[in-house]
C-alpha positions in Angstrom: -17.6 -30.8 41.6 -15.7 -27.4 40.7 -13.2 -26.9 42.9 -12.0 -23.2 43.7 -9.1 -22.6 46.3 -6.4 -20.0 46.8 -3.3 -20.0 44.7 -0.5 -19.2 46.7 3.6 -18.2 46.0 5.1 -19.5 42.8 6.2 -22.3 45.5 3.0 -23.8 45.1 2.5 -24.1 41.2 3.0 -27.5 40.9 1.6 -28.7 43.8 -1.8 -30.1 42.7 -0.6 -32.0 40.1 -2.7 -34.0 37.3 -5.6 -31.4 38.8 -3.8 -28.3 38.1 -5.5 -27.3 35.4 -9.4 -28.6 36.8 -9.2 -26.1 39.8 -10.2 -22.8 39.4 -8.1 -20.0 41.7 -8.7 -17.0 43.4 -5.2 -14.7 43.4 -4.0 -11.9 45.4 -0.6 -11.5 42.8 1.2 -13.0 40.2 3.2 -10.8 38.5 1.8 -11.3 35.3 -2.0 -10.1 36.5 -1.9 -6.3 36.5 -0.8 -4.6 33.1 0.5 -1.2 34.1 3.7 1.2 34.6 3.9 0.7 37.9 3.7 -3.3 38.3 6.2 -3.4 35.4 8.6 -0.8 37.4 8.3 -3.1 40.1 9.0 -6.3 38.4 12.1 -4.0 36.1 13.6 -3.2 40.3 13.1 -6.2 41.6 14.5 -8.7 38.9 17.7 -5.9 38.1 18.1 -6.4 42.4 18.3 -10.3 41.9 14.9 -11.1 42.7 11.6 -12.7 41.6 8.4 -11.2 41.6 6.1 -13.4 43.9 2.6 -13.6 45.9 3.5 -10.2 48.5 6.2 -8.5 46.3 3.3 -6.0 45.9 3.0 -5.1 49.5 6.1 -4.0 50.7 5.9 -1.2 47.3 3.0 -0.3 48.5 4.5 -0.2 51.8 6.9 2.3 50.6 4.4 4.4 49.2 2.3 5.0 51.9 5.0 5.4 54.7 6.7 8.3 52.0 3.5 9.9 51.7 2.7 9.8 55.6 6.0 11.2 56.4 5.6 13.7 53.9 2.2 15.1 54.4 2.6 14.1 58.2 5.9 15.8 58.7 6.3 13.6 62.5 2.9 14.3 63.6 1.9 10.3 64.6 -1.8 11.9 64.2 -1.2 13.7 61.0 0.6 10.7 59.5 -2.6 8.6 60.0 -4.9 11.2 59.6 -3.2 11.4 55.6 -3.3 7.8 54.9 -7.2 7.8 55.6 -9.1 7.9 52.2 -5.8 8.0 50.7 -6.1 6.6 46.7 -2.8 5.8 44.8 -1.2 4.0 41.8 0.7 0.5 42.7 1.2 -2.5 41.0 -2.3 -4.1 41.4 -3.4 -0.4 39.7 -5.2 2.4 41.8 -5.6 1.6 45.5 -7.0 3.2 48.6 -6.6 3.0 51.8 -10.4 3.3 53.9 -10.7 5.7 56.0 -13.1 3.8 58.4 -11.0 0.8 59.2 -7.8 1.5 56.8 -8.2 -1.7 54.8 -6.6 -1.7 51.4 -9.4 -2.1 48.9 -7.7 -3.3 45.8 -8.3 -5.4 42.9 -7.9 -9.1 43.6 -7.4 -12.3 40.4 -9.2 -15.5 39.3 -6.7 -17.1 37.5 -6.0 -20.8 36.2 -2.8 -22.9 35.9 -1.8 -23.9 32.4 0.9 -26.8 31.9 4.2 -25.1 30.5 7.5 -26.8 30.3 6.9 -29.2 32.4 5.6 -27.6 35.3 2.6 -24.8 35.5 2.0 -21.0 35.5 -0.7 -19.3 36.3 -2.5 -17.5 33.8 -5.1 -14.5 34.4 -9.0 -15.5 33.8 -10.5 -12.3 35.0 -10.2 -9.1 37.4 -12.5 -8.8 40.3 -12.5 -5.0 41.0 -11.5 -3.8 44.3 -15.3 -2.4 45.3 -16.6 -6.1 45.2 -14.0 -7.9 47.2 -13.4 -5.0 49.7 -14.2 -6.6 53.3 -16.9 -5.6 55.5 -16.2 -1.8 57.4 -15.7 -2.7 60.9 
């Protein structure tokens, strides 16, 4: 029987063992996935601070982005601040995001990825991108 699950932190790459390589994931990061400027600047900042890329490292950039461009375009205005992060599209490391203006989910582009043996452990290795538009959750 196929098993699909969710492939968590780095943490967790060797954690299935002999069945690493039989399971097929569904990703939300690995810094490997996207191919663009912006996850590379991220990785470049992150690694030259002493860190390592991992599972949320995107979410706290894209954090940043959004609270910059509230403050900005909101200028302290609580309702203005909101009001310019609904429908609000951008370029972070998963590639171009938006935030919905219904319900303010972030629709983004989410991973199926496998883990390959490599050096005696395992890394995950990208098998496809499932575009943002059909892995968006239901409006609420």
């Amino acid at each position: 029987v196929p098993v699909v699950t969710g492939l968590g932190d780095a943490a967790t790459f060797g954690a299935y063992g002999e069945a690493s390589e039989k399971i097929s994931f569904l990703n939300y990061y690995f810094p490997g996935a996207p191919d663009n400027d912006v996850n590379t600047a991220m990785i470049d900042a992150v690694e030259a601070a002493g860190g390592t890329p991992d599972l949320f490292t995107p979410d706290g950039f894209n954090a940043a982005i959004m609270l910059v461009h509230a403050i900005s375009e909101g200028k302290g205005d609580v309702d203005a601040m909101v009001a310019a992060l609904e429908g609000f599209e951008f370029d972070g490391p998963k590639g171009t995001l938006t935030v919905r203006a219904s319900d303010h989910a972030l629709i983004q582009d989410m991973y199926q990825v496998k883990l390959v043996a490599a050096g005696g452990s395992f890394v995950p290795e990208l098998v496809d991108t499932v575009p943002a538009d059909e892995v968006a959750p239901a409006e609420q």
